[in-house]
N, C-alpha and C positions, 0 to 999 in steps of 0.2 A: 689841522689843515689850514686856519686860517693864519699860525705864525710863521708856517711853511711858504704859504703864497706869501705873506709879507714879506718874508727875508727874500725870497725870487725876486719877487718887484724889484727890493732897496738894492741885492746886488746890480740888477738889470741896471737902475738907475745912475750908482757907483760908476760901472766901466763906460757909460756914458759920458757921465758927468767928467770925467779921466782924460778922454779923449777932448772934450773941448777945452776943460781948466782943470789942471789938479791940485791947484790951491782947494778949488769949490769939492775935487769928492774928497780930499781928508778932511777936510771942515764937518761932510756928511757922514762919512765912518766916525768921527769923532761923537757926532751926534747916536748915530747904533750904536756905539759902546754905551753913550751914558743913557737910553733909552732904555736898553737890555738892564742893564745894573740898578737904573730906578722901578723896573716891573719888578726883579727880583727880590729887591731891601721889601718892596710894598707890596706883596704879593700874601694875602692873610693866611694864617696860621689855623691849625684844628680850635677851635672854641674848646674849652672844660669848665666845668663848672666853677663858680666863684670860689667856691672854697677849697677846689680839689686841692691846694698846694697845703691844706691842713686835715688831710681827710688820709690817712693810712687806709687801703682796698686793694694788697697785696694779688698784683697779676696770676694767673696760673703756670702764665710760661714769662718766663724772661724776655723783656725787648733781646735781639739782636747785639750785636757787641758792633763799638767802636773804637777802633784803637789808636790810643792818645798818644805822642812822644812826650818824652821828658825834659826837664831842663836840664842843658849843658851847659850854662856858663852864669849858674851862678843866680845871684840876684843884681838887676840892671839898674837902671833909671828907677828914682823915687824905689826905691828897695824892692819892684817888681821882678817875678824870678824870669829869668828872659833865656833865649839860645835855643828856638824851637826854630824846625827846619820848614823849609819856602814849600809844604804840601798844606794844603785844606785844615787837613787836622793839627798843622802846627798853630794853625792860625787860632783854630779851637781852646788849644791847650792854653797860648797867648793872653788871648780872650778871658778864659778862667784865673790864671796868674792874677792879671788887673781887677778882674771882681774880687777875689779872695783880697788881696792888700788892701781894696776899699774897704769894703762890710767887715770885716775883722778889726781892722781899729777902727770903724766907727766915728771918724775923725773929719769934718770938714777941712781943716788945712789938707791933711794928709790927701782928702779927695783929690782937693785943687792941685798939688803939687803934683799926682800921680797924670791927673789930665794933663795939665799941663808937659808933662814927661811925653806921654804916651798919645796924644790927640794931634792927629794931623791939621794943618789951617782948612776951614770948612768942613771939619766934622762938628758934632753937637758942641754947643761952647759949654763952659764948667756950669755955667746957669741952668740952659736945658737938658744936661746928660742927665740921665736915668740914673746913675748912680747917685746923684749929690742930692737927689729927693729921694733917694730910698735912707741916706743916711741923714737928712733932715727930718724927714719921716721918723725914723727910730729912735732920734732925739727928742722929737715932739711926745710920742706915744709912750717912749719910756720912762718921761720925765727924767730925762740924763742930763745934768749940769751941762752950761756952757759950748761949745761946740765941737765935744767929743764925747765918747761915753764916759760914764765913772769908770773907777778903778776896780769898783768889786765887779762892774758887769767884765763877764767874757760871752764874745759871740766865734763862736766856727762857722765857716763856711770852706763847704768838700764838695768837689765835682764829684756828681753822682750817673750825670745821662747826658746826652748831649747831641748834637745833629749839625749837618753841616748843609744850612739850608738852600743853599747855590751858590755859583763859581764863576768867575768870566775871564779866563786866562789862569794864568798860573799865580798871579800878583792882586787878584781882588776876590774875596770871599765873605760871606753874611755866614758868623758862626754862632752857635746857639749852644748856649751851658747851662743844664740844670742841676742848679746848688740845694746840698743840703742843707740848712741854718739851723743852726743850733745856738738857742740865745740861755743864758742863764743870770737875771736881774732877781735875786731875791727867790724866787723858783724859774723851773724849767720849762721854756718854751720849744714849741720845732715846729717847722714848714719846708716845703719844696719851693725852689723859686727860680724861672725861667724866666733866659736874657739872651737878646741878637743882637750884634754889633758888626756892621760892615769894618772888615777890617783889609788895610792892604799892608803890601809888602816895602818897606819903603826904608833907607841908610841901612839896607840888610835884618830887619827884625819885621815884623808884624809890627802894626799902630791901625789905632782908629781911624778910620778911612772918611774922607768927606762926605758929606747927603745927611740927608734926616734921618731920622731913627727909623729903623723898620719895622715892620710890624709886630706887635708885641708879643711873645714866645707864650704860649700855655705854662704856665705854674701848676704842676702838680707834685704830688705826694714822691719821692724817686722810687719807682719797680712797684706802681700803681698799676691796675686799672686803665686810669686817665691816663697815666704819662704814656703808658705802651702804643695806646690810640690814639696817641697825637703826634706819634712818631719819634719820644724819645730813644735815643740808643741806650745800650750799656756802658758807662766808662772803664776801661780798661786799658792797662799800660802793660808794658815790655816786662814780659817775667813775672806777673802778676797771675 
């Protein structure tokens, strides 16, 4: 009720503000857009517990199904698979592409060249993205040489579940992928690990869209428990 009267007020405000300057109400819709789009990225997520992203607690019933497109065209920019169509869920699928090329080589260069590809001016810089401390992280904790994994490590990471956690137009979306990783250094490691990324539509592709990080996705186990009640979906594609 209370974002109902608000938006009444701001439109009331808008055709006001119209009639005396309309420099002054697109300055003010300019402001509702990035207002709405900042509740959204910031709007917090289902808590799980800390470890759920290592805790196998196999649901009774399946999340719900999502359904992901594929890629048409191939692999793009920094050898990310790109060609997902201007809906939500392409943006999803996007989204996934770019994580898997990170966390699979394991690679700071590779990170950077991928952001750099893939980062709009005024999204998270290569320093603060989430991805270049998870693979710092992995280099830390695995003890992997120099600034990529070893050669005997292989890590997978497979979109497993996923959500699309709001929308504002057809050209800006916050989408949420939770990967399965499967690490194998020496023995076998696995977790679930959930990631949100405002991403917009922009030279015809998805890219990381400018703002701060949003708030950070539940990490659980994929077709837990925990993921089902935090809202993960099923990932699913065409013909699957």
């Amino acid at each position: 009720l209370l974002l109902v009267a608000g938006l009444v007020v701001t439109l009331f405000q808008l055709v006001t503000a119209t009639k005396e300057d309309p420099s002054l109400a697109s300055d003010r819709i300019g402001q509702v857009v990035t207002d709405r789009r900042e509740e959204i990225a910031a709007r917090p997520m289902t808590d799980v517990a800390q470890d759920a992203g290592f805790s196998p607690d196999p649901a009774l019933h399946p999340a719900p199904a999502i359904l992901v497109p594929i890629a048409t065209n191939g692999r793009g920019y920094a050898g990310v698979a790109t060609g997902f169509p201007q809906i939500p869920e392409g943006a999803v699928a996007q989204l996934a592409a770019i994580e898997q090329t990170v966390l699979e080589s394991m690679s700071l260069p590779v990170t950077a060249e991928v952001h750099d590809a893939w980062a709009l001016p005024g999204a998270p810089s290569y320093e603060q993205w989430e991805m270049t401390e998870n693979v710092r992280s992995f280099l830390r904790s695995g003890h992997q040489g120099g600034q990529e994994k070893d050669a005997t490590t292989v890590v997978t990471a497979t979109p497993a579940m996923a959500m699309v956690k709001g929308a504002d137009g057809p050209d800006w979306v916050v989408a949420c992928v939770l990967l399965d990783i499967q690490v194998s250094i020496r023995t076998d490691a696995r977790m679930g690990y959930g990631h949100c990324s405002r991403m917009q539509w922009a030279d015809g592709r998805w890219q990381i869209a400018p703002g701060a990080a949003p708030a950070k996705a539940p990490s659980a186990w994929p077709g837990s428990v925990a993921a089902v009640e935090a809202g993960w979906l099923t990932w699913t594609e065409p013909g699957s």
